[in-house]
ZAMIBA-389691 format. One record per residue (C-alpha): residue in one letter; x, y, z. Coordinates in pm, whole numbers, plus 32768, in hexadecimal, padded with zeros to 4 digits. Example, Ala and Ser with C-alpha at 12.3 -4.5 7.8 and 13.67 -1.06 7.14 Angstrom:
2
a84CE7E3E830C/s85577F9682CA/
end
This chain:
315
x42509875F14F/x42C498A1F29A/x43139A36F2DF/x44349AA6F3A0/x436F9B31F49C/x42A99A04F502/x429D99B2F672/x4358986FF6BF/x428A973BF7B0/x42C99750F8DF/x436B9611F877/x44449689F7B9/x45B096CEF84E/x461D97D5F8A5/x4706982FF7B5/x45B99856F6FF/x45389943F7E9/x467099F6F7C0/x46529A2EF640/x44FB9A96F677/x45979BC2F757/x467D9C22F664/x45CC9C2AF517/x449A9CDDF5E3/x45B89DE3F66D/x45E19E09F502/x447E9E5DF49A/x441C9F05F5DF/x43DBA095F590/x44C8A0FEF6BE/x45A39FD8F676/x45829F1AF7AF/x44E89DDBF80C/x44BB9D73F9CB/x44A09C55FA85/x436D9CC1FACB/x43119CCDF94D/x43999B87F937/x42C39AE1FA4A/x41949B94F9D1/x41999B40F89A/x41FB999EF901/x40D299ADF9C8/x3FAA9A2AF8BD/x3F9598E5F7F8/x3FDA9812F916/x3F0B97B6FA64/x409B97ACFAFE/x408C9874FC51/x413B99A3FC9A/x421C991CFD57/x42A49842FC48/x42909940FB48/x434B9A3BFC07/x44769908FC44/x447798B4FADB/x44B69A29FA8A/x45CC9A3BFB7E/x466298FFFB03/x463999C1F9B6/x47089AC6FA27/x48139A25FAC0/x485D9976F98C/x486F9AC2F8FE/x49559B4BF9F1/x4A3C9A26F9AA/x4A249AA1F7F9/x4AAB9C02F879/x4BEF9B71F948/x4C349A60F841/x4C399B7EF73A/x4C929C82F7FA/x4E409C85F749/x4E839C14F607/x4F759B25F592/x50329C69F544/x50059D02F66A/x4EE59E0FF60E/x4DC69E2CF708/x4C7B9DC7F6BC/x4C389C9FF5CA/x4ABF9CB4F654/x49C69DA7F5CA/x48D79DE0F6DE/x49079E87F866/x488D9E11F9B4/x47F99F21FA63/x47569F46FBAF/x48229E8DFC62/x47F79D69FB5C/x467B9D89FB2D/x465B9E1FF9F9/x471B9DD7F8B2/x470F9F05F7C9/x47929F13F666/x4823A010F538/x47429FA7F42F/x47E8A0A3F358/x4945A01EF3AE/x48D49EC9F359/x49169F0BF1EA/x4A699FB0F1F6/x4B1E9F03F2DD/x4BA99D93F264/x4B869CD0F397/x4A5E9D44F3E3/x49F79CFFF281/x4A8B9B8BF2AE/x4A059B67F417/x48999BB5F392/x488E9B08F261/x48B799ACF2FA/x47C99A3EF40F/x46D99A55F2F6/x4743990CF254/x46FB9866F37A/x45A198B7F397/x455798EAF1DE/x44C997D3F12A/x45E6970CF06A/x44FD9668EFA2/x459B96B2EE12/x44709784EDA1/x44659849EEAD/x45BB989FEF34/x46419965EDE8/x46239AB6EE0F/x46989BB3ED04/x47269AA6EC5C/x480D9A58ED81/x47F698E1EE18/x485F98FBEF8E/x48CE97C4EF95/x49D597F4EE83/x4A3C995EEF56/x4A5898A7F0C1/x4B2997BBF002/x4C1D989BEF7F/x4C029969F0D2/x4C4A980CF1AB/x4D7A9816F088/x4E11993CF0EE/x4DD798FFF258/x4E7E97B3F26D/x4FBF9818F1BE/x4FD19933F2A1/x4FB4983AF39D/x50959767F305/x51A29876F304/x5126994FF1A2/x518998FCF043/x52F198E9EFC0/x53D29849EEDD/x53CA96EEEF8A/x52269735F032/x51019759EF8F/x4F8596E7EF5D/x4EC8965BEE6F/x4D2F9662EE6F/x4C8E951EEDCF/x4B1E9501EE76/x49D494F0ED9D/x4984965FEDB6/x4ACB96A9ECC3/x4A4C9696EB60/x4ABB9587EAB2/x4A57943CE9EA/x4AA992BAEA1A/x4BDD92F3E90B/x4C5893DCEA29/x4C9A930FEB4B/x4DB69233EAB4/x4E779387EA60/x4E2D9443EBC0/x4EBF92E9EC61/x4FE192F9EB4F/x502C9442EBC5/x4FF79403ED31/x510692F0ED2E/x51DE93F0EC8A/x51D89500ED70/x522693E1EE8E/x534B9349EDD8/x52A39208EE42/x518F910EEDDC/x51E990CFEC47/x50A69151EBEB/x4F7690E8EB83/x4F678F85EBCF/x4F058E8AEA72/x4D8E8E1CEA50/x4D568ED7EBA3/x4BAA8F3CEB90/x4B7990C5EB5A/x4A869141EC66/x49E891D2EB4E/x49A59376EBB1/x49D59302ED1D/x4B0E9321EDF6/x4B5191C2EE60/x4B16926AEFC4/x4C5D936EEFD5/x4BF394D5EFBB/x4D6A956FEFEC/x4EA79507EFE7/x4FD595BFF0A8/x515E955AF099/x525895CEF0EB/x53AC950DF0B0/x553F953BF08E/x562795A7EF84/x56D3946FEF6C/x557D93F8EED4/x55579292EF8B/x544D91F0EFD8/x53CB9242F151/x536093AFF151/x52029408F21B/x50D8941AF14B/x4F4A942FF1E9/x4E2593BBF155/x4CF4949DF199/x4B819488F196/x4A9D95AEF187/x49389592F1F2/x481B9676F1DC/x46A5963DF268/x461F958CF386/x4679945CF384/x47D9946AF36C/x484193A9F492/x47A7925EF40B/x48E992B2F330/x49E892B6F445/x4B1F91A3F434/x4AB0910BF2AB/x4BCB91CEF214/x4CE290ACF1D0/x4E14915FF16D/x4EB88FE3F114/x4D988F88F050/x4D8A90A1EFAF/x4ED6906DEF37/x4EC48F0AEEEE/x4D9B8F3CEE06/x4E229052ED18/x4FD79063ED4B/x50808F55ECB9/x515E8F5AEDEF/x510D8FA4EF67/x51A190C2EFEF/x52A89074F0EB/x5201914DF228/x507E90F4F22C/x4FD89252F208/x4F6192F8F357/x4DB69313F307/x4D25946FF35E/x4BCA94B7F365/x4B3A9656F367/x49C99693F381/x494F9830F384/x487A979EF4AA/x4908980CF616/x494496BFF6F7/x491C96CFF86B/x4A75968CF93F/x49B4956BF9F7/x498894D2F8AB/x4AB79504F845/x4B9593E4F8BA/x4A8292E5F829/x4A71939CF6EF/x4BFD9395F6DE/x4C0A921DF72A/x4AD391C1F629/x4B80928EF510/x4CFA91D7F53A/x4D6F9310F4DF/x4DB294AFF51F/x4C3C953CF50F/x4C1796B8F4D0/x4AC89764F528/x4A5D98CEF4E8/x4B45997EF5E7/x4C7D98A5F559/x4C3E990FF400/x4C149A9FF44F/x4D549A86F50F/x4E2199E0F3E1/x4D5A9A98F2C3/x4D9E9C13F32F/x4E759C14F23F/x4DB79B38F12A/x4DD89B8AEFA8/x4D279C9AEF3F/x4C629BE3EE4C/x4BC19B31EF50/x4B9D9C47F036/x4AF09CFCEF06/x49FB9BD9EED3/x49969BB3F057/x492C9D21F032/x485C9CF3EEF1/x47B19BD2EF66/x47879C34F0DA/x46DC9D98F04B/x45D69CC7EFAF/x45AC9BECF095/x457C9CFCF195/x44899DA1F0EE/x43A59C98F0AF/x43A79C01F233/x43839A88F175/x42599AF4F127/
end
């Protein structure tokens, strides 16, 4: 297995290198990690120059500068979404190991820092008895319909991806009640195929609609994805297909697709990723700012499993 603290390539990107600073911050005995650490430690398995190492590591920390001022308010206007400091003038990132813990967006910032860099494979990624792929799911929950303007008498969410515990009977009564909650879409359509435990690709659902209870409310369709190889997943979610395979009726407003990955994405990137997905994508820093004030159950779970996960390094 892969452990947290691994050094990246020097391929690698470098929101890579970036993790790698972090989650060593967090180990570190005096709780800081350097540029200098950084380009030392690209350098040892490598036959990369100096030179290179040292621009990787700054690359590294600018990327990390940019995490600090895109959480440094929260949606509800409290300071500092982002669990880590830039010191010396930006060349050293030091962390509160102890406040990890406590805090709960630090505690949701770090877990899908770990996440991103844990093995998601199923026998692996349990730990005490907590799948994090079920917990970012319920997290990415909460942090839409915050996003979406929080839960209410005509809002809410509904969680139907894989990692939800449930059987092949299940799926026709999940869409039965999906259709319900949007006052649209009949219900489960006749003869439609049961994905059997899967998902049929939706993950979450958000709505919100009116009171006069017609058809033409905004709902979202979202996909969560964990491991490394989640942007070969970017733009398949078909919100009308969806639909079309499992309502007996389309909804009138095709749903608007959303993807969320743990993973951080580089603003460069970003535009392509936005266009490839069709859709509103949410990486790490989106989710902590929406999920500050996520459901405690979740919150509790992210600590659990991010404990454990800590203490073992992936080992």
């Amino acid at each position: 297995m892969q452990r947290l603290v691994d050094v990246p390539s020097v391929n690698a990107p470098s929101v890579e290198h970036a993790d790698w600073v972090e989650l060593t911050a967090l180990f570190s005995p005096d709780g800081n990690t350097s540029q200098e650490d950084l380009a030392r430690a690209l350098r040892r398995p490598s036959s990369v120059s100096e030179d290179k190492a040292r621009q990787l590591s700054e690359e590294a920390f600018n990327e990390i500068a940019d995490r600090s001022r895109t959480l440094a308010w929260s949606s509800a206007g409290r300071k500092k979404l982002y669990p880590f400091k830039l010191v010396n003038g930006g060349e050293v990132l030091q962390s509160n190991s102890a406040g990890i813990e406590k805090e709960r967006n630090a505690v949701v910032y770090v877990f899908m820092l770990a996440i991103s860099r844990w093995s998601m494979h199923a026998r692996k990624r349990r730990l005490k008895n907590i799948d994090p792929t079920a917990t970012f799911e319920r997290l990415c929950s909460d942090a839409l319909m915050s996003y979406w303007g929080g839960r209410g008498q005509f809002a809410d969410a509904l969680t139907i991806g894989t990692s939800t515990s449930r059987t092949k009977q299940d799926f026709p009564a999940i869409i039965n009640k999906l259709c319900a909650s949007l006052r649209e879409g009949l219900g489960w359509k006749k003869n439609a195929k049961s994905p059997g435990a899967g998902d049929g690709g939706v993950d979450i659902a958000v709505w919100r609609h009116f009171c006069d209870a017609r058809a033409g409310g905004i709902v979202a369709f979202a996909q969560c994805k964990t491991g490394v190889h989640w942007q070969e997943d970017l733009g398949k979610l078909n919100p009308r297909a969806f639909s079309n395979l499992y309502f007996q009726k389309q909804l009138a407003l095709e749903p608007v697709p959303v993807y969320m990955v743990p993973n951080r994405i580089l603003g460069r990137d970003w535009e392509r990723h936005t266009v490839q997905s069709r859709g509103i994508v949410f990486d790490r820093c989106r989710i902590t700012q929406f999920a500050a004030d996520a459901r405690d159950t979740a919150i509790t779970e992210c600590r659990i499993w991010l404990k454990e996960a800590l203490k073992k390094k992936g080992a």
